[in-house]
N, C-alpha and C positions, 0 to 999 in steps of 0.2 A: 421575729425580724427586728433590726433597727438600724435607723438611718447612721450612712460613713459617711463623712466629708473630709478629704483630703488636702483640703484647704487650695485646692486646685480646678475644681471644678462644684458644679452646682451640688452635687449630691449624688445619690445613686441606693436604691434600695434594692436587694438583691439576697434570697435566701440561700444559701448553698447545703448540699447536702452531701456528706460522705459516703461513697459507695464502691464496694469491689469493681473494679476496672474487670475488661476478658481475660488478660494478662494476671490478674491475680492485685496488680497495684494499687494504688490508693486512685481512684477518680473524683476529683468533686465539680458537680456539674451546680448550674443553675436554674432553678427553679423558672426566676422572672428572668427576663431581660434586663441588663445593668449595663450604664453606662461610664468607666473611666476614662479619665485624659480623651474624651470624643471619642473611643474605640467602644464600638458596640459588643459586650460579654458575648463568649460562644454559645451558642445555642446548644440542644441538648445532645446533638450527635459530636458523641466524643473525637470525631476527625478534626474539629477545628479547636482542640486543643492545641495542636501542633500551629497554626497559625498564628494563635492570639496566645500564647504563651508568655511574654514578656508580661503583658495587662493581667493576668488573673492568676489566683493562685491554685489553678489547676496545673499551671504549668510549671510554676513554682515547686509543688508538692513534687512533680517527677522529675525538673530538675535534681532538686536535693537528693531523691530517694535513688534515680540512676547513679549521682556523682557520691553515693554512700555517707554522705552528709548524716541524712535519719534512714531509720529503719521506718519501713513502713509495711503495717499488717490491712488485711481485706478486714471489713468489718460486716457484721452479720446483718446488721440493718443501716438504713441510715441516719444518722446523725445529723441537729440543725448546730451551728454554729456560728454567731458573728465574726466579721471580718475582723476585726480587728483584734480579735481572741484567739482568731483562729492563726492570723499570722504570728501572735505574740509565741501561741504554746508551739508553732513549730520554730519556731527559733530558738527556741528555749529547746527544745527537743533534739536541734540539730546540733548546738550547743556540748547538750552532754553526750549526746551520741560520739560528737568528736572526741571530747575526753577521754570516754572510757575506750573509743577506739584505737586509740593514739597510745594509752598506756595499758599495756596487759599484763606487766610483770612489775611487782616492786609495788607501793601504795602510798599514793598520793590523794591526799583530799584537796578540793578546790570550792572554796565559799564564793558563793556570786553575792551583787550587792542586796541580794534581796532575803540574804539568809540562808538559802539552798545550799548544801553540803552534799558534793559528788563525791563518791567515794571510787576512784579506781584503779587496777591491780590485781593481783591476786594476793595483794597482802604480806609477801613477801619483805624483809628487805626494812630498813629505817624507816619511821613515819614521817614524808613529807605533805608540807601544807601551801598551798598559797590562796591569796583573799583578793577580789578584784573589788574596787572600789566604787567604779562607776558600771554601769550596761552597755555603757559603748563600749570601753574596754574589751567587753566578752566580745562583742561582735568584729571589734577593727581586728582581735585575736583571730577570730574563726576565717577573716576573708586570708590575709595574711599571716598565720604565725613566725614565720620565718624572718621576717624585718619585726615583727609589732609586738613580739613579748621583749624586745631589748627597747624600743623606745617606752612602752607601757612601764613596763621596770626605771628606765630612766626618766619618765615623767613623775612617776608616784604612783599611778593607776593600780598596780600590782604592790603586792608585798608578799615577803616569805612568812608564813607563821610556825612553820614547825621546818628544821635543817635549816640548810643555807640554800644561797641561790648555785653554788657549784654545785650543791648534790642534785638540787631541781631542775637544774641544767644537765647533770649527766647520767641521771634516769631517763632525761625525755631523748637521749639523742641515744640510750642504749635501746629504748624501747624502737623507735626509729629504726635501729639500723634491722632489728630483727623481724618487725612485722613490717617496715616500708611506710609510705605515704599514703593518705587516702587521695584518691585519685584525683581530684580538682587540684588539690597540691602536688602531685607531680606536674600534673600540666605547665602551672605555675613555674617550679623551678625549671622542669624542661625549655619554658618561653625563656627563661633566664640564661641558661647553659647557652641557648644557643644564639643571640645577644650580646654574650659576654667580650667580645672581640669590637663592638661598636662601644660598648659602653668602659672600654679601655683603650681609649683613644689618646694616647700619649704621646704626643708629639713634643718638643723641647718646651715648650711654653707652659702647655698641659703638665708637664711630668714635674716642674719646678713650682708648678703652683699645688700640686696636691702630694709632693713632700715638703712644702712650707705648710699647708693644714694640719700637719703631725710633728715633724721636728724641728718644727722654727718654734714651738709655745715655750713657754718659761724653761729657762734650763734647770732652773730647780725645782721644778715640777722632777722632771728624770735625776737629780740628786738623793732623791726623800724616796728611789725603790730600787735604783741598780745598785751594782760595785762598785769600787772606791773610782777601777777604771773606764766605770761609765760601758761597760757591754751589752747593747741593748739586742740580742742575738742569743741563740741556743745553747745553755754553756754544756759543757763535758764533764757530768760527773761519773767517777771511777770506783765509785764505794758510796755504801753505806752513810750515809749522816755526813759529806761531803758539806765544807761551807761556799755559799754561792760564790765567793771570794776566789777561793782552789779552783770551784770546777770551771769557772770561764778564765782562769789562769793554764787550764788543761786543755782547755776549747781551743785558746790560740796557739798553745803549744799542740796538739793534736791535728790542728790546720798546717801551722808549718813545717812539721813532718812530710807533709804531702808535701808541699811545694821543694825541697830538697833545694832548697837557695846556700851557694855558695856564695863567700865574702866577695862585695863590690859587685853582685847582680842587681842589676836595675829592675826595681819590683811595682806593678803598679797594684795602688788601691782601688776598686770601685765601690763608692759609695763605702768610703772610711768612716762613717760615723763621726764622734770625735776624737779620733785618731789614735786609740787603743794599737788595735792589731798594727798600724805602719809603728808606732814606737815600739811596739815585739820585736818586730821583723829588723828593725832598724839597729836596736842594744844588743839581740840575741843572734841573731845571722848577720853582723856588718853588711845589710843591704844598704842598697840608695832606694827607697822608697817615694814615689807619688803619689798622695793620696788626692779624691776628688769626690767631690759630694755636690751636691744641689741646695741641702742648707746653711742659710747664712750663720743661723745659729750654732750649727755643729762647728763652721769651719772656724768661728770665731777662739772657739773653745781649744781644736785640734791647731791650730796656729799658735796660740799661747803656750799648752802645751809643748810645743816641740821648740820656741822659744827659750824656754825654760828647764829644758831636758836635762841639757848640760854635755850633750851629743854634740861631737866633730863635726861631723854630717844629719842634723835633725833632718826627717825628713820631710816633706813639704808637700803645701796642702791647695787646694784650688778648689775656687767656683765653677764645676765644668760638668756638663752632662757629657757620659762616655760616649755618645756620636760624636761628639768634638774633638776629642781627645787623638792625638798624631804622636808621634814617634815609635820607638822599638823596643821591647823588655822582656828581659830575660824569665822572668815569673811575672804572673796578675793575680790575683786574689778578689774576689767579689765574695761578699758574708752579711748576706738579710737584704742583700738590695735587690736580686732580681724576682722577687715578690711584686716589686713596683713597674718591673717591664712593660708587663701588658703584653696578652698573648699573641698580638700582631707583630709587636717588635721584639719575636726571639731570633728569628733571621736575620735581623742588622745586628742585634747584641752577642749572637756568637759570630759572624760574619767578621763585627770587630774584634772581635778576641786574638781569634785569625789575623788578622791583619797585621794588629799589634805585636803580636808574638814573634817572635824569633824561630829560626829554624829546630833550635831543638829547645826551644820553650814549652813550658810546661804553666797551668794553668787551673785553679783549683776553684769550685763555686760552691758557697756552701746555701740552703737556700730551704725552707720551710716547700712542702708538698703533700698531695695524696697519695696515698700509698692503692686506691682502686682506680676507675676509672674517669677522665677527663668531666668535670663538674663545674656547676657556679660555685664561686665564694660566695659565702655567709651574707645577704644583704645589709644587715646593721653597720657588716662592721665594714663594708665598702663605702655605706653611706655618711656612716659617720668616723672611722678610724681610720681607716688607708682607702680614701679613694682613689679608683683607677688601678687599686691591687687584683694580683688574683693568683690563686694557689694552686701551682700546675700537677699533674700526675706526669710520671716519668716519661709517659707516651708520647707528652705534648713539649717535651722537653727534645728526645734524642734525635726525633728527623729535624730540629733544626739546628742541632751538630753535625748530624752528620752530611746536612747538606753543608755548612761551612767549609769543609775538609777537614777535618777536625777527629780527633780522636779518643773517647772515653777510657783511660788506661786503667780507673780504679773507681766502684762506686759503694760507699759503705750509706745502710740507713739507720738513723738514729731515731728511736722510736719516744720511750719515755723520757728523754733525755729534757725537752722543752714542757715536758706537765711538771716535771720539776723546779724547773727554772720559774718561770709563772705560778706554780707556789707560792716562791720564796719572794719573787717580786709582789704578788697580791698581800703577803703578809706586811711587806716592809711597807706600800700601800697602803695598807690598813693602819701602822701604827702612827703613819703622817695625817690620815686624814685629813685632821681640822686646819691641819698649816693646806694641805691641798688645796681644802674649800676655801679659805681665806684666799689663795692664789687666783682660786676659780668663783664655781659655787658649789651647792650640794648637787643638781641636776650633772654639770661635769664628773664630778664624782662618782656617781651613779652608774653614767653612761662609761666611766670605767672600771669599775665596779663590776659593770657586766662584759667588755671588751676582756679582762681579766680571767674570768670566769671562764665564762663563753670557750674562750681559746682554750684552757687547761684542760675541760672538760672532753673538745673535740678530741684532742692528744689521748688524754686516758683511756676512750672508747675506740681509739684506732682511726679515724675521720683523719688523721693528719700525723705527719714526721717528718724529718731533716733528712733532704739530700746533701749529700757531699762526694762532687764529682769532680774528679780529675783528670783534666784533657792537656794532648799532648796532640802537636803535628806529626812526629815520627814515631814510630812501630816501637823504636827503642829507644826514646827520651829517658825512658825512667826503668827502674830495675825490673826485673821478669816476675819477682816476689816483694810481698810486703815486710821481710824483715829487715827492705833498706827505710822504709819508713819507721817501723820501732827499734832501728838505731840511732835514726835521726831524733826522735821523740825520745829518748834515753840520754842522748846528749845535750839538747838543749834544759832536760831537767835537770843536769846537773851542774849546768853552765848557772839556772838560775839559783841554786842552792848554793855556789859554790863562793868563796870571802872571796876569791881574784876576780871574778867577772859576775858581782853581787844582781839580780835584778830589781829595778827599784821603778817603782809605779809612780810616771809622772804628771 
């Protein structure tokens, strides 16, 4: 025996002994009587395990060993162990239990700070590594891994030692998808899923404050990894070895295909970015374009631009959340912005759509989703990259069209299209770095570093793709077949390729 002081109370001496439960489970009963936090130790009849559970770790043992934390065997006699050994080696136990639980295909070694090499997998597949730094680390991991390997990764606590942090990210979410969560973790995200409607409380105030957290920061932070035209959205590649440059030049040509805008339609933007797509729509279909966003930064940039065009009619850009927004148009376009809705405000966001529209308006949304069922987003990347976001499944999408009156005419989904894209952005990322951290610091970097990653990886393992849905009021807004959309998509490419009506990126 030896004396525990928890630095909370006088002391307490207490032998415990491990012993096959009826059940076959791990039991450790006590010997003497022990006193924690003033809660007198359960006596030897195992019923007041269930009582006094919280204070001993008898009850601890069947926690973990129900919620599949650790495996736990009967043992043939009893065993004396100290308290404080005896907690260490199940933590440590439940530790790797999680590990090897979590990955069954593929092989990953994980170094704890204490030297311990788990190895697990089946081996399969590239050697990956990763080394945790500290011991809290392992444990803020095992309560949370869902939020706590992206700050642990963006603190330091973590590092990759063998592949990257993409491949170590999309092994753990293949593994994931095929064996599931250990049960304490479902719980967890279950509490989160269904949450998610409070904790996206986006009212006009809220919703202006948490896209200035993301696109009000340096604009040349977003110079040093998108396109020349600044598309911070899913591009459209059409081939092979496609430059990011072409395929978000194909993205917004492949969007206004759908919208079938004829010359002097009144086209509105929501949530224009810096004013990409309305200068398309504006050079290439002689619209009247309005674009409106929420950031100060974008509009700054989308106002210069169109400025600058060199356009009869630029089109023109406002500080406006789409509840405010009044008058009539003939086409809308929404591209990356109803990610930021919030799953309460789909009924006022397509209600206005509705409203906006014209009788035989036609309306096109293009918009990041799950392709399963209605889930939480990723907590890292709500907490620290788009608060207030959240990535809908098409489920959660169409009853609040079709309570609008509103009509889905066309729905195409784009799947590897955005692991792409985020590639090529993490690359060009990558090769700013140091100008980055100089803008920021290394911890920023980091933190996207893994927003980068993270995202790509969902896409690749199927967790995520591009809606692109086009809604109409009337039955017959838009053609019965999609070959009036790829004549439209044929003639604007060749509108931009052509010396009479050159397109020129402003």
């Amino acid at each position: 025996m030896r004396e525990w002081t928890d630095g909370r109370t006088l002391g307490a001496r207490a032998s415990l002994s491990l012993a096959p439960d009826q059940d076959g489970a791990l039991c450790l009963r006590a010997c003497r009587h022990a006193r924690v936090s003033g809660v007198e130790a359960h006596r030897q009849d195992h019923r007041n395990k269930i009582l006094y559970w919280p204070f001993c770790l008898c009850g601890v043992a069947s926690m973990l060993a129900k919620l599949r934390v650790v495996n736990v065997v009967p043992l043939d006699r009893p065993t004396r162990l100290s308290v404080p050994l005896l907690g260490l080696s199940l933590m440590q136990s439940a530790f790797e239990s999680f590990v090897r639980g979590l990955i069954r295909q593929g092989s990953l070694e994980v170094e704890t700070p204490a030297g311990q090499r788990i190895h697990a997998g089946d081996g399969s597949g590239p050697r990956l590594g990763i080394r945790f730094r500290n011991e809290r680390a392992q444990w803020r991991l095992l309560a949370d891994p869902e939020l706590a390997f992206g700050e642990l990764y963006m603190d330091g606590a973590i590092e990759i030692t063998h592949g990257t942090l993409l491949d170590v990210l999309q092994l753990t979410l293949a593994n994931l998808a095929q064996a599931g969560e250990a049960r304490w973790l479902s719980v967890l995200h279950s509490l989160r899923t269904h949450l998610r409607r409070f904790t996206q409380y986006n009212d006009m105030l809220r919703a202006r404050r948490n896209v200035a957290h993301h696109y009000d920061l340096d604009h040349r932070l977003y110079d040093f990894f998108l396109d020349a035209d600044k598309q911070y959205s899913c591009a459209y590649f059409e081939h092979a070895g496609q430059s990011l440059e072409d395929a978000q030049l194909a993205k917004k040509r492949h969007l206004a295909s759908k919208l079938l805008i004829e010359p002097g339609m009144r086209v509105l933007d929501i949530g224009c970015g810096w004013g990409g797509m309305a200068l398309y729509l504006t050079r290439l279909c002689e619209a009247r374009v309005t674009g409106i966003t929420l950031s100060s930064e974008q509009l700054a940039v989308a106002m210069q631009r169109a400025q600058t065009s060199g356009l009869e009619q630029p089109p023109e850009f406002y500080l406006r959340d789409y509840r405010a927004e009044s008058g009539r148009y003939e086409r809308i376009i929404s591209v990356g912005m109803f990610e930021h809705v919030g799953l309460g405000y789909y009924d006022a966001f397509f209600r206005k759509i509705a409203d906006l529209l014209t009788e035989d308006g036609v309306a096109v949304l293009h918009t990041i989703g799950r392709p399963d069922v209605p889930s939480a987003t990723n907590p890292f990347i709500t907490k620290y990259i788009f608060p207030g976001g959240h990535l809908p499944a098409l489920s959660e999408i169409m009853p609040a069209i079709e309570r609008a009156g509103l009509m889905a005419t066309d729905i195409e989904i784009l799947r590897l299209h955005y692991a792409d894209t985020l590639k090529e952005w993490h690359s060009r990322f990558t090769a700013h770095r140091a100008q980055i951290a100089q803008l920021y610091d290394e911890r920023f970097c980091r933190m996207w570093e893994f927003y980068l990653s993270s995202s790509e990886a969902s896409f690749r393992v199927g967790q995520a793709v591009n809606f692109q849905i086009q809604l109409a009021r009337k039955v017959d807004s838009v053609p019965l077949i999609r070959d009036g959309m790829m004549a439209e998509e044929g003639r604007l490419r060749a509108r931009e390729t052509s010396g009479r009506e050159p397109f020129v990126q402003a």
